[in-house]
Each structure stands twice: as C-alpha cells, then as structure tokens.
C-alpha positions as CSV (number, residue, x, y, z in Angstrom):
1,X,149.7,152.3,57.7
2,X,152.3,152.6,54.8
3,X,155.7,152.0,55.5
4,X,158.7,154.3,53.5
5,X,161.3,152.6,51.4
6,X,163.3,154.4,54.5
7,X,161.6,152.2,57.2
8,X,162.4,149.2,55.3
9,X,166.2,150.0,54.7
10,X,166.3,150.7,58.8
11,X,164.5,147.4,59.5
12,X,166.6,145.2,56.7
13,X,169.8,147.2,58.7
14,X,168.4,145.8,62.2
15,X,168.1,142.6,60.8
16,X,171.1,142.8,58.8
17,X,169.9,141.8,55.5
18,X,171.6,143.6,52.3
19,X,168.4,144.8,50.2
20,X,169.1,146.4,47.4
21,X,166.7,149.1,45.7
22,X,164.1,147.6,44.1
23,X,163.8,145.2,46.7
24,X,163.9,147.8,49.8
25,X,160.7,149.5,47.6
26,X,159.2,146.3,47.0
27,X,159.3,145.4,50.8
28,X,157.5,148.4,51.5
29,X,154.6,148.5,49.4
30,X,154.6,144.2,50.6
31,X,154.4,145.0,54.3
32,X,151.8,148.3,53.7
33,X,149.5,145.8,52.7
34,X,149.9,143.3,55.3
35,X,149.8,145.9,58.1
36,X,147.0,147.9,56.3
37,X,145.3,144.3,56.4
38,X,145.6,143.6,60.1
39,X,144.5,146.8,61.0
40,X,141.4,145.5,58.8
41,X,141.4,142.5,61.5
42,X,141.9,144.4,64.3
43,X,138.3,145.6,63.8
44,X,136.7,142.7,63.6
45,X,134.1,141.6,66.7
46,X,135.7,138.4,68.3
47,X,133.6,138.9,70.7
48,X,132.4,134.8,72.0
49,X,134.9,133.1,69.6
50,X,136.5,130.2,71.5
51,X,140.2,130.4,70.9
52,X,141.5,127.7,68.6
53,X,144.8,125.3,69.3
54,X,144.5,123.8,65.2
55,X,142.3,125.4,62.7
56,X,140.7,121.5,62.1
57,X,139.1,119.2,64.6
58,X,142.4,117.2,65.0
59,X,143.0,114.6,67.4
60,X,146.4,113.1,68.1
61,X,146.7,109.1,67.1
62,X,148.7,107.9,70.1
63,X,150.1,104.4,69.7
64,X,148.7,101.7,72.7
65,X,151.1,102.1,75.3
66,X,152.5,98.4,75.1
67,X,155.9,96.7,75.9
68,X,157.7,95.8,72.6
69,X,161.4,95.0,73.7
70,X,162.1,92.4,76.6
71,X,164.0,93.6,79.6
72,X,167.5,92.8,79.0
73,X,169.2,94.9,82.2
74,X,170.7,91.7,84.2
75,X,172.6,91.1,80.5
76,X,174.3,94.8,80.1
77,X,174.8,95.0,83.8
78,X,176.5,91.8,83.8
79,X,179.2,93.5,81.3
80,X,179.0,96.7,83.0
81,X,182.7,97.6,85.0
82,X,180.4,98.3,88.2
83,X,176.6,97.7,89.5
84,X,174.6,96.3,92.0
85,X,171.0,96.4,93.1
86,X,170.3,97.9,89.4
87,X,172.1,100.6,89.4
88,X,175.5,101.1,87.3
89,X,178.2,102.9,89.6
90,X,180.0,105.3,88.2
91,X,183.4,107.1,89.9
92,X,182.6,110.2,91.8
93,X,183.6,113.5,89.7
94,X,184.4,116.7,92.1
95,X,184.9,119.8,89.9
C-alpha cells in the first residue's frame, strides 16, 4: 500500500503536527514501507502459535511476603483528634 505525501499532510492535520515538506514526503515513503511490511505479515500461517505475554521466558521476582515495620496504630491513634475500636472518626461531610 503506498501512502501520498497528501495522506500524510491529512493525517499530520488530524493529529495536529506541523510537517513541513520534506518531512510530509519523507513520512510517506516511511509508513509505505511499514504498511507494505505488515501486509507481508498478514500472510504469514500462525496457525498453532501459542500467543506470547513477553517475547522471553520471564518470570516475575516477587519479594517474600514478610512483615518489616512494627505495628505502631495504638501510638498515632493515641494523637489522633478522634478514635476508638481502631478506627479514626472523622466529622460527617453532607454535600
């Protein structure tokens, strides 16, 4: 599929990007190629390929889930203006 300097101006337009010229017939020739290419890939048989989430075999590293800071919520409710039973109260807001 080739693309006309044209197309490129009403797509840089849509987009609103200022291209000048040379750029707007440099564009097209540039995406020509890429859409001439995945038309190339559109005929290839992908038939049985297993979809892929990462192009590697990568695993996440996960930390152990393990408790690193000491529960401190007696303390901060103790300055807090208002709690009880673990819970910070908080005045009522009707909009």
């Amino acid at each position: 599929m080739s693309l006309q300097k044209a197309d490129v101006e009403r797509i840089a337009h849509l987009a609103r990007l200022a291209l000048t010229e040379e750029e707007a017939a440099r564009y097209s020739g540039e995406l020509s190629n890429i859409l001439d290419f995945v038309r190339q890939m559109e005929g290839v048989d992908t038939e049985g390929v297993v979809p892929m989430a990462h192009p590697l075999d990568a695993t996440l590293r996960l930390r152990p889930d393990q408790v690193t800071e000491a529960d401190e919520r007696s303390l901060f409710q103790s300055i807090a203006p208002m709690a009880t039973e673990g819970l910070y109260l908080v005045p009522k807001v009707i909009e």
